[in-house]
N, C-alpha and C positions, 0 to 999 in steps of 0.2 A: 684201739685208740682210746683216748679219753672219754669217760662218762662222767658229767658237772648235774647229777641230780641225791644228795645237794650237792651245792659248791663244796668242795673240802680242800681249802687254803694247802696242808700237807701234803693232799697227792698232786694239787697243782705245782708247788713249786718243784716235786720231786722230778717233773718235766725239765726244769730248767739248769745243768749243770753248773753253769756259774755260780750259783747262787749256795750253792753247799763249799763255801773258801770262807777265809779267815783272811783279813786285810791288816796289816800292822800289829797282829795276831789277836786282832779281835772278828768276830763275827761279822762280814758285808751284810749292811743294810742299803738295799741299791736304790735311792728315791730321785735318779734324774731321767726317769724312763721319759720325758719329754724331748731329753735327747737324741735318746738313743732306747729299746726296750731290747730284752734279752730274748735269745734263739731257746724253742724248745726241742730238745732231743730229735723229735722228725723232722725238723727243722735241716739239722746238721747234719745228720745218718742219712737224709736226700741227697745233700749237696757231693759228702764223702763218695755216696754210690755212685755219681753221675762218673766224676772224677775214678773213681776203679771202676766201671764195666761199660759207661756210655758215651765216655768223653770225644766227642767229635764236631766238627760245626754244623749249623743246620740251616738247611734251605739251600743247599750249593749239593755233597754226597749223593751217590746212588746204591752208597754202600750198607751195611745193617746196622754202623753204630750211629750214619748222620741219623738215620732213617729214623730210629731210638729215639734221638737227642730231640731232632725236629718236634717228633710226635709231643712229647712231653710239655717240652717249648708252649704249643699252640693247645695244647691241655690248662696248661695253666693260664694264658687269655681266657681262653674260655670260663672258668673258674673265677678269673677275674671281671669278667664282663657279668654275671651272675652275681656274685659279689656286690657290687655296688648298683646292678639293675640297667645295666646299659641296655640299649636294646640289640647291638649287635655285635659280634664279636671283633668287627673292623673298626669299630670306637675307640679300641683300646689298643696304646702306643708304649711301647714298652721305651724307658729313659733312662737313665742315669741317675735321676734321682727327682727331686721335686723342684729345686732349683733349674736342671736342664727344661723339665716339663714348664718354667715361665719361662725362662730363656727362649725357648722353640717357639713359644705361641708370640711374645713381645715379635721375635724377629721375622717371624713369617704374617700372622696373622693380625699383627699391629704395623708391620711396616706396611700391609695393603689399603689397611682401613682409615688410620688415621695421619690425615691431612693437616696442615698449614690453620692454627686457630681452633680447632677439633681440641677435644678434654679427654683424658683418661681421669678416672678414680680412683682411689685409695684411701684409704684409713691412718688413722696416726697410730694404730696398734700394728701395722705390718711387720714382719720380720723379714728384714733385709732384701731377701731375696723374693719377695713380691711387694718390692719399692723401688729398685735401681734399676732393675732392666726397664721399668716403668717412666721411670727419671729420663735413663738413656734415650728412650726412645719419644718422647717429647722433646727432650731439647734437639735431638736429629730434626722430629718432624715439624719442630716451631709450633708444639702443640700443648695446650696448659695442664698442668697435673695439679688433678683440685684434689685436697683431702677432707674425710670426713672426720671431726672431731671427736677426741673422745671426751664422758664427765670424769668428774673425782674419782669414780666409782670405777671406772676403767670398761664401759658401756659406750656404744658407740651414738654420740649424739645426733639422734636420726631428725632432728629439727633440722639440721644442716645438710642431710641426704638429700639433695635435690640434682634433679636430671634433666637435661634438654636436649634438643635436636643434635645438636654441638656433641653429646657424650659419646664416644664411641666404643669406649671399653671401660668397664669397673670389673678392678681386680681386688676383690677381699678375702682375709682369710676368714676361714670359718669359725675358728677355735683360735683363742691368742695361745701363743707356743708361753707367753709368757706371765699372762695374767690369769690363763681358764677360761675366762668369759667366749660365751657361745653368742657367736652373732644371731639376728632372725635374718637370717641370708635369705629362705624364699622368699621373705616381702622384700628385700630390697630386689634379686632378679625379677621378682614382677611387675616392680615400678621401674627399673633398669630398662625392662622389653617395651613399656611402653613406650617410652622414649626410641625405639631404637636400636637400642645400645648391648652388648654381648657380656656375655657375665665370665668372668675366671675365676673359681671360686678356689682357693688354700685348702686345700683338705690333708694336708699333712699330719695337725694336729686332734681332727676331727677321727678319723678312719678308726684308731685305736680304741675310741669311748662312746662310740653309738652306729647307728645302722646309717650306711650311705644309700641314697635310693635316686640317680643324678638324671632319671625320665622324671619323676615327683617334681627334683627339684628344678626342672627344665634348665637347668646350667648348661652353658655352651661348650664350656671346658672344667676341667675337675682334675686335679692334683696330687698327687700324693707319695711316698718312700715307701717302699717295703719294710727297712730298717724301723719304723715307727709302730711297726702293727704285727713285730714278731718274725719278721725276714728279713732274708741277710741283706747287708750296706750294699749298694751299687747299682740298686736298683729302682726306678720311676714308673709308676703309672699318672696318665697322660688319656684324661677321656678326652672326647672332642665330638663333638655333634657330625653328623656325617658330612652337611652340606658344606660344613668349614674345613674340616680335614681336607676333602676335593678341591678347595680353591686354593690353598696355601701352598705355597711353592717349599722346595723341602729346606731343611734344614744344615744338613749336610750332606755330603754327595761321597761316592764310593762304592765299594761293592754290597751287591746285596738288597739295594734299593732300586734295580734299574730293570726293564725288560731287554733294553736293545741298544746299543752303543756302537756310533760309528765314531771316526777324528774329526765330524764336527758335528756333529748332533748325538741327542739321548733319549729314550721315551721313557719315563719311571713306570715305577710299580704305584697300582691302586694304593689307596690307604689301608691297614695302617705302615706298609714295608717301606713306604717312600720315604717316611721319618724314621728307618730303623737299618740306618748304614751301618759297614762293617759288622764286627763280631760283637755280638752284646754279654751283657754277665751272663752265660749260659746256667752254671748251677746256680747264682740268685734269684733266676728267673723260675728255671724247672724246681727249686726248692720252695717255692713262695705258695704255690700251692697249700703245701703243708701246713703255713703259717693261715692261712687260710680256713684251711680243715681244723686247728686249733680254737680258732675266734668261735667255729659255726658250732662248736662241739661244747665250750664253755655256753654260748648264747651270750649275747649283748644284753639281756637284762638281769640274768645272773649277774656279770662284769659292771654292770652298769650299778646294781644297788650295792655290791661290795665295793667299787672304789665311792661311792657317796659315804659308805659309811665310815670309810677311811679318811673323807676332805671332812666332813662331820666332828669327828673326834680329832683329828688334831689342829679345825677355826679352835675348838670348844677348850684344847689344852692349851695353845698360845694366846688366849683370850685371857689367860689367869697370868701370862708372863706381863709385866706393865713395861716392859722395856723393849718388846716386841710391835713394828708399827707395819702392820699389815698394806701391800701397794696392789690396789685392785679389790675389789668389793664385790664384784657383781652377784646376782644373788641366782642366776643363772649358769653356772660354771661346772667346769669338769675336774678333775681332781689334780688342779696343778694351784701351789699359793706361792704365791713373791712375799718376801718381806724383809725389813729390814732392821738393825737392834738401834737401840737410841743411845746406845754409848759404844760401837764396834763396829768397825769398817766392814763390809761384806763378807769381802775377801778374805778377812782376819775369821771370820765366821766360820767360812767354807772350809779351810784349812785346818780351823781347830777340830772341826767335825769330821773329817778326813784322816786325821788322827786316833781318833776313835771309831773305824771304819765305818762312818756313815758318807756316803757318795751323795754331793746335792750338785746345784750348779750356780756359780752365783758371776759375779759384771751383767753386763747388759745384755744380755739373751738374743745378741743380735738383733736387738729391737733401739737402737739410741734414739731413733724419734719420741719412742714410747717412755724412757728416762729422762728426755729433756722437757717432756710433757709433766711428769711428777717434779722435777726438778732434783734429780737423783742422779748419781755416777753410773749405779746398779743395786741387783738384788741377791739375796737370796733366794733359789728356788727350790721348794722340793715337787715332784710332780709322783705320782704315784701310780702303779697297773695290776694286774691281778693278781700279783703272787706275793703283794706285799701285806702286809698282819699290824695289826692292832700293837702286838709286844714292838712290832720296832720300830712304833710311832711312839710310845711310851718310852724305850730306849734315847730316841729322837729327845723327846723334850725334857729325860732326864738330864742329857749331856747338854743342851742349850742351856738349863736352867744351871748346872755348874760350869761354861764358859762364860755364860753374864756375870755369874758369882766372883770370879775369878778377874774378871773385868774391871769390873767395880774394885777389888780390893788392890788393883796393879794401877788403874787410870783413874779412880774415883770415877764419878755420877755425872760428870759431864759431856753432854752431847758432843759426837763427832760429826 
């Protein structure tokens, strides 16, 4: 497997097959890993194997390929509970993605707790999907969803983090998918518990750019996609403290979650099988490992000072563009920038830089709360991860700096 002492940007990327293509027959520069980040080779040669020699389902066979499949399955929990510091392997719920993992918690362990006049929290920077099921579930329960504001700066204004008997869940994300900014998520679980109140922390965009440790952060529930941190699409983790897992009644029902089943009654399985009905992504799951074995081999703080000096160098090149108007400041962030041009629609952005094979992402990031706050349609985003280089951050702001060019001599200098 890989050895990252030093980093060497060439034998890192040479893991990543995507990334050796030519798009519109120029060279792919991929900077929307906030999306979505790319598989490396053991990544995929996992999932391929499982598919030719282990394909079978698991937890139900008495045969040698379930028996194979299973093992692998509850290796990679394990892997995962170690991973982020859980303390036990039955913390960890395998999901569908990070969206299912608030969906499951809103609908079980929000329909129990929060009552008639009761508060849930949130942030104005949420993305989407730890804001609605949120929404839903207050208006069902006649219950108020206060948010926390953000500044200019796209920082969450903690003058207005305030908690009472009343809160019953504050659900933040960690890392904004769309601005970078790192919340101080421990202090607010800590004034959270005083209160009371249970924490759901977003760790979607977190997982991929720093070490998760979710006993430190005593979070009650913790979030997250495979797809974000190097494994394949289809897959959630889903921490949960033990004593909530056991109270929450399940989510779905079917096979595979049950001990004993008559035509009118059902006993479940402990946690975590009671949340893990039907067939699940079997190779996302058994491959995720891998992805895992990646991160631990590169180190988080190798990963961590090369995408700084990737967010570093290309504030310091778009600071010299005067037509470039940066959304989100915070001086705490990870290596993802919004921003948008003072004479060119986003979208017109995105496009032209797609063009010239560079992948960005640009509308609203799923966050419309968070563009109605700037007073914006949307952004351009580029987000950045370890296999990306200096030359095609340089490439990046060559080609910006001839669509502005180009801009200006089609539309003239006037703001759109």
């Amino acid at each position: 497997m890989f050895s990252a002492r030093p980093l060497d940007i060439d034998q890192i990327r040479a893991f990543f097959p995507i990334l050796n293509q030519q798009v519109y027959n120029k060279p792919l520069v991929y900077f929307d890993n906030a999306a979505t980040v790319h598989k490396p080779f053991a990544v995929i040669d996992t999932a391929c194997h499982f598919y030719q020699e282990d394909n079978a389902n698991i937890h139900r066979g008495m045969h040698a390929l379930a028996a194979r499949a299973t093992t692998a399955l509850e290796q990679t929990r394990s892997a995962v509970q170690k991973f982020i510091h859980a303390p036990e392997v039955e913390n960890i719920v395998f999901t569908s993605g990070t969206t299912e993992g608030i969906n499951l918690i809103a609908s079980t362990y929000g329909v129990m707790a929060v009552g008639e006049g009761d508060e849930v929290v949130i942030s104005e920077m949420e993305h989407h999907a730890n804001l609605i099921p949120w929404q839903l579930l207050c208006k069902r329960k006649k219950a108020t969803l206060k948010v926390i504001p953000i500044d200019d700066g796209g920082q969450l204004d903690l003058t207005h983090c305030t908690f009472s008997p009343r809160t019953k869940i504050v659900a933040l994300t960690y890392v904004s998918n769309t601005l970078g900014t790192i919340n101080p998520i421990k202090n607010i679980i800590d004034q959270a518990h005083q209160e009371g109140a249970i924490v759901v922390v977003d760790g979607a965009q977190a997982v991929a750019h720093m070490p998760i440790n979710v006993t430190d952060l005593d979070c009650d529930f913790f979030v997250f996609s495979a797809h974000k941190v190097y494994g394949l699409t289809g897959l959630g983790i889903l921490y949960g403290k033990r004593k909530w897992l056991e109270k929450m009644p399940p989510y779905q029902t079917g096979g595979g979650m049950v001990q004993q089943v008559t035509l009118t009654e059902v006993r479940y399985h402990d946690p975590p099988y009671k949340f893990e009905t039907g067939t699940p992504p079997l190779a996302s799951i058994i491959s995720f490992s891998e992805a895992l074995k990646f991160i631990s081999s590169v180190g988080y703080a190798k990963l961590a000072a090369h995408e700084e000096s990737l967010l570093a160098y290309t504030l310091a090149g778009l600071a010299r563009i005067p037509e470039v108007k940066l959304v989100g400041t915070a001086s705490h962030k990870v290596a993802i920038i919004a921003f948008n041009l003072t004479n060119m629609h986003h979208l017109d952005v995105g496009l032209f830089l797609d063009a010239e094979g560079i992948a960005v992402r640009t509308g609203h990031c799923c966050t419309q709360p968070l563009m109605q706050r700037f007073g914006i349609e949307g952004v351009v985003r580029l987000s950045f991860a370890v296999y990306n280089t200096i030359e095609e951050i340089d490439l990046f702001l060559e080609t910006l700096q001839q669509i502005i060019d180009k801009g200006n001599r089609s539309y003239g200098k006037k703001s759109m």
